[in-house]
SEGU-753035 format. One record per atom (N, C-alpha, C, O): residue number from 0; atom name; x negated, y, z. Coordinates in nm, 2 decimals. Last residue first. Layout:
BEGIN
NUM CA X Y Z;
...
//
This chain:
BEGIN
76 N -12.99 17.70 20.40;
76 CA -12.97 17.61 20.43;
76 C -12.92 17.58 20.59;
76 O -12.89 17.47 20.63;
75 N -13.00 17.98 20.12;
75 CA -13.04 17.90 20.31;
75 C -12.94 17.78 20.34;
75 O -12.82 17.78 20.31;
74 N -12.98 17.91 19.88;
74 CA -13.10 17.92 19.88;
74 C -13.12 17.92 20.07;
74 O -13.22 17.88 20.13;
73 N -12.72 17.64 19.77;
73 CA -12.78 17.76 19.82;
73 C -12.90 17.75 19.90;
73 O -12.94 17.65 19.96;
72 N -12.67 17.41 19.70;
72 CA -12.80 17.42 19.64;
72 C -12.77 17.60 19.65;
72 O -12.79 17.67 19.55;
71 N -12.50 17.30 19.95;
71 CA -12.58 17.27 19.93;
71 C -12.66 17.35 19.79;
71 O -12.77 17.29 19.80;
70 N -12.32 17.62 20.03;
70 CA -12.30 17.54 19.94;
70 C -12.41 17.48 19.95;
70 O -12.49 17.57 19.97;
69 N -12.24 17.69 20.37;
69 CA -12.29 17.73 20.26;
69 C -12.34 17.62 20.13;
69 O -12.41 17.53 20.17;
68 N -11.95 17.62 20.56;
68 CA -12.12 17.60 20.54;
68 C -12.16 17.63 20.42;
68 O -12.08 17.58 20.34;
67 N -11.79 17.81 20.81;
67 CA -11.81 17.78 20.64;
67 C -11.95 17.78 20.66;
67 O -12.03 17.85 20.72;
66 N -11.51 17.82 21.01;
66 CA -11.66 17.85 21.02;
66 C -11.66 17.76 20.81;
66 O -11.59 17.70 20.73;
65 N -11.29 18.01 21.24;
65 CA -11.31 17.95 21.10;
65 C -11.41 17.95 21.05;
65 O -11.45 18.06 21.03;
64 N -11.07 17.99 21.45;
64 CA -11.21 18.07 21.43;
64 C -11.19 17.97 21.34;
64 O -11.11 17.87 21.34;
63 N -10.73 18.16 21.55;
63 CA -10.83 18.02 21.53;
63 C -10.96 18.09 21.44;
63 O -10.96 18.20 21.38;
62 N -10.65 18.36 21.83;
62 CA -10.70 18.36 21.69;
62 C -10.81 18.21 21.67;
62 O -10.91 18.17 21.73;
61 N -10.44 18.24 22.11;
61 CA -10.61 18.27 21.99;
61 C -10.59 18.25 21.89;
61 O -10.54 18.15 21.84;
60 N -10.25 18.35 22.33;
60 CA -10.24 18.35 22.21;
60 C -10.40 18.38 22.18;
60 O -10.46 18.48 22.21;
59 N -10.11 18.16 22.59;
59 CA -10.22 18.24 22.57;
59 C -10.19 18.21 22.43;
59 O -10.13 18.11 22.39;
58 N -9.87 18.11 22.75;
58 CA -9.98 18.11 22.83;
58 C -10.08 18.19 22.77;
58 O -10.14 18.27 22.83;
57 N -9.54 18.20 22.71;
57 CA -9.63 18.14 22.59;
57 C -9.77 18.21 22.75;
57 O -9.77 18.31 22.81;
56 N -9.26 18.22 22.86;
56 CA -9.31 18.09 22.81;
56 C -9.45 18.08 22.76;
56 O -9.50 17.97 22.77;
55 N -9.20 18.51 22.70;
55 CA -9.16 18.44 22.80;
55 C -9.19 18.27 22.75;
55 O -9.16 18.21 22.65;
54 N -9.41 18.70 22.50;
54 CA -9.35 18.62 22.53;
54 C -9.31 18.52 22.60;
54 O -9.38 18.42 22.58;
53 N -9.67 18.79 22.52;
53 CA -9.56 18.89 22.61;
53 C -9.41 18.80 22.63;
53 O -9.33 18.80 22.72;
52 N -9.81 18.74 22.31;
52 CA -9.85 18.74 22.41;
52 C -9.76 18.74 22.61;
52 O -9.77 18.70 22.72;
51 N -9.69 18.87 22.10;
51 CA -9.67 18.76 22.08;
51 C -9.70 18.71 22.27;
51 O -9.61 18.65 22.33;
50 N -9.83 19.08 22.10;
50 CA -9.67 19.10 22.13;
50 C -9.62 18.97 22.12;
50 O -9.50 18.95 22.14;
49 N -10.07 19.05 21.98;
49 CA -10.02 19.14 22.11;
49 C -9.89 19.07 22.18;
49 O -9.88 19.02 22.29;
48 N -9.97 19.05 21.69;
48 CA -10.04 18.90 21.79;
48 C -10.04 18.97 21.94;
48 O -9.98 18.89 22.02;
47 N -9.85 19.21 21.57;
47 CA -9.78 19.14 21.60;
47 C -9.83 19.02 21.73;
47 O -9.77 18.95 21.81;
46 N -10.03 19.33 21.38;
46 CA -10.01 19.42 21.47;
46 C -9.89 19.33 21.54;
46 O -9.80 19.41 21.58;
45 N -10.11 19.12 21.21;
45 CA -10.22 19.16 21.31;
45 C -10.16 19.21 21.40;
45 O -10.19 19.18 21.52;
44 N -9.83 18.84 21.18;
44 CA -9.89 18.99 21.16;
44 C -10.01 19.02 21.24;
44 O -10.03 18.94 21.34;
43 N -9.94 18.49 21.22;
43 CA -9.87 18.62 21.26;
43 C -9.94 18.75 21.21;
43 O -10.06 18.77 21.21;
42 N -9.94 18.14 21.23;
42 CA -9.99 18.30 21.11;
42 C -9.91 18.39 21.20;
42 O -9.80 18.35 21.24;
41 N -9.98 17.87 21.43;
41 CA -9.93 17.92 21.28;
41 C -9.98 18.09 21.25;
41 O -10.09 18.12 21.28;
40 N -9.92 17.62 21.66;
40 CA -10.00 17.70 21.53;
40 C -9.94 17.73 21.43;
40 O -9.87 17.66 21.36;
39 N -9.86 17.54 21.99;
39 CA -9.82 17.61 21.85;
39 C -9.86 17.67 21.78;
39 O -9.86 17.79 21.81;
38 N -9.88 17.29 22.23;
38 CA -9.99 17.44 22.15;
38 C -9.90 17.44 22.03;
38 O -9.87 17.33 21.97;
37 N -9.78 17.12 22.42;
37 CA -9.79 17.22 22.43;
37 C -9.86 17.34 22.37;
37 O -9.88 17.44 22.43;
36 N -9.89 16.87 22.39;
36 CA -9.94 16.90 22.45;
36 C -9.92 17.08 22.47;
36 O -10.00 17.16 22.51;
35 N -9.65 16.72 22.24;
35 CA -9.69 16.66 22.38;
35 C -9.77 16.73 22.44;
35 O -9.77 16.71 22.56;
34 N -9.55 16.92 22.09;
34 CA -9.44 16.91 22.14;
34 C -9.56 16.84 22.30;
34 O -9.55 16.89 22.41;
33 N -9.71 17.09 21.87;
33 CA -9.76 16.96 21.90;
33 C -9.64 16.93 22.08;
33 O -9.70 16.95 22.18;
32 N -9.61 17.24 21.58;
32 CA -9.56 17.22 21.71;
32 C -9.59 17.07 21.72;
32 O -9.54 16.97 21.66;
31 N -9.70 17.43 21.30;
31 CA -9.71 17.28 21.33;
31 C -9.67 17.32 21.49;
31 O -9.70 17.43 21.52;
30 N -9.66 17.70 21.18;
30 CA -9.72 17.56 21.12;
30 C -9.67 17.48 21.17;
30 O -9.58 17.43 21.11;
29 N -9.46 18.00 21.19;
29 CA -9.54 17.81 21.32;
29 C -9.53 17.73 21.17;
29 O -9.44 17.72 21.08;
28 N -9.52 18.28 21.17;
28 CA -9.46 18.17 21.10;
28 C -9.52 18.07 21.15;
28 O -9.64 18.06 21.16;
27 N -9.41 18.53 21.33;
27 CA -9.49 18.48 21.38;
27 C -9.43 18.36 21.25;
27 O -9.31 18.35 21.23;
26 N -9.21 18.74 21.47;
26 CA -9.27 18.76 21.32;
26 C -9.39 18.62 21.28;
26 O -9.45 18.64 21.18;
25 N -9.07 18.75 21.63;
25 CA -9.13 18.85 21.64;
25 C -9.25 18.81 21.54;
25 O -9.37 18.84 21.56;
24 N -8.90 18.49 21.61;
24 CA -8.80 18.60 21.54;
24 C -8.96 18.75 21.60;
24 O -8.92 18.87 21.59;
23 N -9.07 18.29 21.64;
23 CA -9.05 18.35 21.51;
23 C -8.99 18.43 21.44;
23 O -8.98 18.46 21.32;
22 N -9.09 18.30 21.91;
22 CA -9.22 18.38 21.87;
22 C -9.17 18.39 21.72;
22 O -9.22 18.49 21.66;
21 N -8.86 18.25 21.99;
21 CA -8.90 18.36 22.02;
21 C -9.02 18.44 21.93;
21 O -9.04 18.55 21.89;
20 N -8.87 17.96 21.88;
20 CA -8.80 18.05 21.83;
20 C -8.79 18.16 21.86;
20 O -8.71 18.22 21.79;
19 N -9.06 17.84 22.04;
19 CA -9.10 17.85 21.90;
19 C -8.97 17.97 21.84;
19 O -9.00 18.06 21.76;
18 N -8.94 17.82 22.27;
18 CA -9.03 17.98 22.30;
18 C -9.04 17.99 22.13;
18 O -9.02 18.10 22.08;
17 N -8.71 17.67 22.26;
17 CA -8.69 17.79 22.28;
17 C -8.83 17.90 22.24;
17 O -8.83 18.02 22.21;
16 N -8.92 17.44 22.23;
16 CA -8.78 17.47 22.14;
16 C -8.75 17.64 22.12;
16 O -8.75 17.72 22.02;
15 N -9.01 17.40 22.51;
15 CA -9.10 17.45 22.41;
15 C -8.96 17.50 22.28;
15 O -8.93 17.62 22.28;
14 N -8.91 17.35 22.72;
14 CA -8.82 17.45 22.66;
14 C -8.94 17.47 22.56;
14 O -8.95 17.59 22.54;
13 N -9.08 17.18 22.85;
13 CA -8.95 17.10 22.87;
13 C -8.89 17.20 22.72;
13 O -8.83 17.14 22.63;
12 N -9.30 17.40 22.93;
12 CA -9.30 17.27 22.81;
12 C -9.21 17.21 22.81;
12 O -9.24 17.12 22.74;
11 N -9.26 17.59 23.13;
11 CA -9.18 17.56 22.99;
11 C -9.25 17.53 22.91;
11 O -9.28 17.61 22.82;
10 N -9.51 17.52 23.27;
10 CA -9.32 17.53 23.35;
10 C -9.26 17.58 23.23;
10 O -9.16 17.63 23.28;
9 N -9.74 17.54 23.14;
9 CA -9.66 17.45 23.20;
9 C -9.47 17.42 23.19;
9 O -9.38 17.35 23.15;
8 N -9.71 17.76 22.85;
8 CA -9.72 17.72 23.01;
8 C -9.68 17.62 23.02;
8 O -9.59 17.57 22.95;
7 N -9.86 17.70 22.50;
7 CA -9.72 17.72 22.62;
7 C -9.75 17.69 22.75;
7 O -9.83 17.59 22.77;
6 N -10.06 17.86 22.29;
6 CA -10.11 17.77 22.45;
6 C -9.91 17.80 22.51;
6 O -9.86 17.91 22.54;
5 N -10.10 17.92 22.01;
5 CA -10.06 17.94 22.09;
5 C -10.00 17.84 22.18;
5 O -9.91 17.76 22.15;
4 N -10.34 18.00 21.73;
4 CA -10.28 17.93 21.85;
4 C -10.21 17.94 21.93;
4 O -10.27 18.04 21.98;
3 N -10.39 18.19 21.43;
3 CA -10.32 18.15 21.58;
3 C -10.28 18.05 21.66;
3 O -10.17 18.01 21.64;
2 N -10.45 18.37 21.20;
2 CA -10.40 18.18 21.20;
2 C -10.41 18.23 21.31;
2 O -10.44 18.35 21.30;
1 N -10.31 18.67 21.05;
1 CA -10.39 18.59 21.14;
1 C -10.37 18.45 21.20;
1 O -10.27 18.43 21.26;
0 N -10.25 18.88 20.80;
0 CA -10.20 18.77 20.88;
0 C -10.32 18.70 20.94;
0 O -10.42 18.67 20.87;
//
């Protein structure tokens, strides 16, 4: 599974409702729906994020990046 963003178009943010339930019936689990700006986060299959893409309504699907700092009394800093 892969964390995910997903960017809604303009011209359906009125129907955000609708796309969240597109993308969860193609496998997709939504964390959180920011309703005012239009982005939906949550986990989908690897072989799934494609196809998520394809969905009527959805502008752009990113993988969220994820960064880690190394424990202070490691040897790089």
């Amino acid at each position: 599974m892969k964390n995910i963003t997903v960017t809604v178009d303009d011209s359906h943010l009125a129907a955000m409702g609708d796309v969240v339930e597109q993308l969860r019936a193609h496998g997709m689990r939504v964390d959180q729906v920011l309703y005012s700006v239009g982005i939906i986060t949550g986990r989908a299959p690897d072989h799934e994020c494609s196809a998520l893409g394809a969905v009527k309504g959805v502008g752009s699907v990113d993988e969220q990046q994820q960064f880690r700092i190394p424990h202070r009394d490691s040897e790089i800093q």
